[in-house]
C-alpha positions in Angstrom: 41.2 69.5 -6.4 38.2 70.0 -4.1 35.9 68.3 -6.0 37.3 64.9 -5.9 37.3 62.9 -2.8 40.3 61.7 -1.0 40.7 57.5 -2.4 40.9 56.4 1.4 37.3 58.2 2.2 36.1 56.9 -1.1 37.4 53.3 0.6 36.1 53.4 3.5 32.9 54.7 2.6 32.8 51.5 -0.2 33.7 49.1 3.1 30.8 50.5 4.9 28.6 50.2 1.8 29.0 46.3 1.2 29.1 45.5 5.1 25.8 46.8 4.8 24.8 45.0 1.7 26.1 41.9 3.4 24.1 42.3 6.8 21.2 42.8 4.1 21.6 39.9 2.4 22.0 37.8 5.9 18.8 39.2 7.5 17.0 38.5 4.2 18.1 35.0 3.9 17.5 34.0 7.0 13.8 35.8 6.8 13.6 33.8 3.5 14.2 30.9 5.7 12.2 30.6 8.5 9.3 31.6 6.0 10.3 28.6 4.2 10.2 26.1 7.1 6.4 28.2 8.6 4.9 27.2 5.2 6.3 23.7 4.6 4.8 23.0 8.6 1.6 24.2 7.3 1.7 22.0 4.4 2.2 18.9 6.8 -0.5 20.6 9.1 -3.1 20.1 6.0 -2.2 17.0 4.3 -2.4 15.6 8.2 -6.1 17.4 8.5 -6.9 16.1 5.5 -6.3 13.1 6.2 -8.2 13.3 9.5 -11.5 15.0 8.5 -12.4 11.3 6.9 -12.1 9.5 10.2 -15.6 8.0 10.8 -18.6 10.4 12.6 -17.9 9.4 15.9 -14.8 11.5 15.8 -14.1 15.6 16.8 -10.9 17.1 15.0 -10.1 20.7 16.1 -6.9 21.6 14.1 -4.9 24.8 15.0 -5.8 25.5 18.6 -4.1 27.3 21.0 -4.2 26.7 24.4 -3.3 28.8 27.7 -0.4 27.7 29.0 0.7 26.2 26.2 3.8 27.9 24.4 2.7 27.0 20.5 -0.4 25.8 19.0 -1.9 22.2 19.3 -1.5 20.9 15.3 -4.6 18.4 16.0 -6.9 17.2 19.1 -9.4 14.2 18.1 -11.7 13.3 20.3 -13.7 10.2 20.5 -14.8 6.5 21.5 -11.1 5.1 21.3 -9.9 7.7 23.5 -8.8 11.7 23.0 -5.5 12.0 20.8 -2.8 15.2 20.6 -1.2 15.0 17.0 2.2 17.0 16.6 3.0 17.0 13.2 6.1 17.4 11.7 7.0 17.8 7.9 10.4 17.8 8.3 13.1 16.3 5.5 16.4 14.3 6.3 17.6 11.6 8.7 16.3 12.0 12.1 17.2 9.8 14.7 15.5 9.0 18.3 16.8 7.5 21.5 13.7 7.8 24.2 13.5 11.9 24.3 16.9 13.0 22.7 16.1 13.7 18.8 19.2 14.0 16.4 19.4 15.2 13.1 21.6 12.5 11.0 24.3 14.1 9.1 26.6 11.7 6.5 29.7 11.9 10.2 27.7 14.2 12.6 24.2 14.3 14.2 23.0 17.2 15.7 21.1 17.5 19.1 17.2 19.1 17.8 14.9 20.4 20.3 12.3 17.0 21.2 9.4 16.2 19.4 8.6 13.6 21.8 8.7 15.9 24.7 7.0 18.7 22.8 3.9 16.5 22.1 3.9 15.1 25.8 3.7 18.7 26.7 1.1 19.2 24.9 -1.2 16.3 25.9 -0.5 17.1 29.5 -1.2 21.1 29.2 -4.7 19.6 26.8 -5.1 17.2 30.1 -4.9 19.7 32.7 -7.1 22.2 31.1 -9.8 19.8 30.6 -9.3 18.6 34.6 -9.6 21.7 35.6 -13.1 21.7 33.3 -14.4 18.5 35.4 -13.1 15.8 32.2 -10.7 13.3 34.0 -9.5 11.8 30.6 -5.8 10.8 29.5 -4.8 12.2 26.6 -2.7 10.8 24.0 0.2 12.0 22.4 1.1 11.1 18.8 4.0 12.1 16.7 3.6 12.2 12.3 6.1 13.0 10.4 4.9 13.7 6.7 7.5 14.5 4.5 7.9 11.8 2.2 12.2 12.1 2.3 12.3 11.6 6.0 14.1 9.2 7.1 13.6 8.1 10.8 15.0 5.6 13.7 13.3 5.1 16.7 14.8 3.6 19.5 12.5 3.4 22.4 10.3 6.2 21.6 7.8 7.5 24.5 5.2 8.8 22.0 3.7 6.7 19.6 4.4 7.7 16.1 2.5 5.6 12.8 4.7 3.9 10.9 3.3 5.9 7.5 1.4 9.0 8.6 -1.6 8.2 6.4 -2.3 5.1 8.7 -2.7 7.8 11.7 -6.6 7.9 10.7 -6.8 3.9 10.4 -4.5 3.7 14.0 -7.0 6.1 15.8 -10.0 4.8 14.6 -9.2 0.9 15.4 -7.0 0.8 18.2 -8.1 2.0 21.7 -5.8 4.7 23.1 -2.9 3.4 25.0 -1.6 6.0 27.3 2.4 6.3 26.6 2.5 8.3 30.1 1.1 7.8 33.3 -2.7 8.2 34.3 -2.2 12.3 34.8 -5.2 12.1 36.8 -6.7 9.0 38.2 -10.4 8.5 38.2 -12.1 9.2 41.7 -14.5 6.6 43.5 
């Protein structure tokens, strides 16, 4: 019969079918996903800027800015009498664990090497630092790390960026305490 298609076309054409279906479905997850994690770091981004905008009047926050030469956005810059502050917020869930620079993610019998938050808010202060060098300002800038998800879970052992103990202090911390640099003068003031 002409009309009916051989079963091993009809097969093949059903295998190509749902390995198409499944590359869907993979693509779409993993879309799904990364959405997922953009918007819950902008929901730590505002609760953190909220938190912020009540530090007192002597205080600039500039939330969101991007930089040149700097590979993502600066979450928050304060500027004021206790010194000038880069904030790196993180709303992450889970057990995290630190050793100096090397972050872990804390599984039940595994932990996982994650890219530094440390490092990435060091970087940050120093591309901040150099940019405002280059603009005459021979300031050190501060890098501070706040995690704001309230399931995290974190150990710190020897950590080289300071990080509040509850990230609703970090207005409290920068308003009382004069910056301590947690790196070395990037560029020293000139006689």
């Amino acid at each position: 019969m002409a009309g009916f298609l051989d079963s091993s076309v009809v097969f093949v054409a059903a295998l190509i079918l749902g390995a198409f279906g499944f590359v869907l479905i993979v693509v779409g997850v993993s879309l799904w996903m990364e959405q997922s994690n953009t918007r819950k770091g902008i929901q730590g981004e505002e609760r953190v800027a909220q938190e912020l905008s009540y530090l007192n009047d002597e205080f600039l926050l500039l939330n969101d800015l991007m930089l040149p030469g700097s590979k993502g956005n600066l979450d928050h810059v304060v500027v004021g009498p206790t010194g000038v502050f880069i904030v790196e917020t993180k709303n992450y869930s889970g057990m995290y664990a630190c050793y100096g620079d090397r972050w872990f993610f804390q599984r039940i019998r595994q932990k996982y090497d994650i890219s530094s938050v440390s490092v990435q808010a060091r970087n940050n202060a120093r591309v901040l630092a150099d940019l405002l060098h280059e603009s005459g300002f021979t300031v050190d800038v501060s890098p501070v790390m706040v995690f704001t998800h309230p399931s995290v879970q974190l150990w710190l052992h020897g950590p080289t960026v300071q990080n509040p103990e509850k990230w609703n202090d970090l207005q409290l911390s920068i308003e009382s305490t004069p910056a301590i640099p947690t790196h070395r003068t990037l560029f020293p003031k000139s006689r």
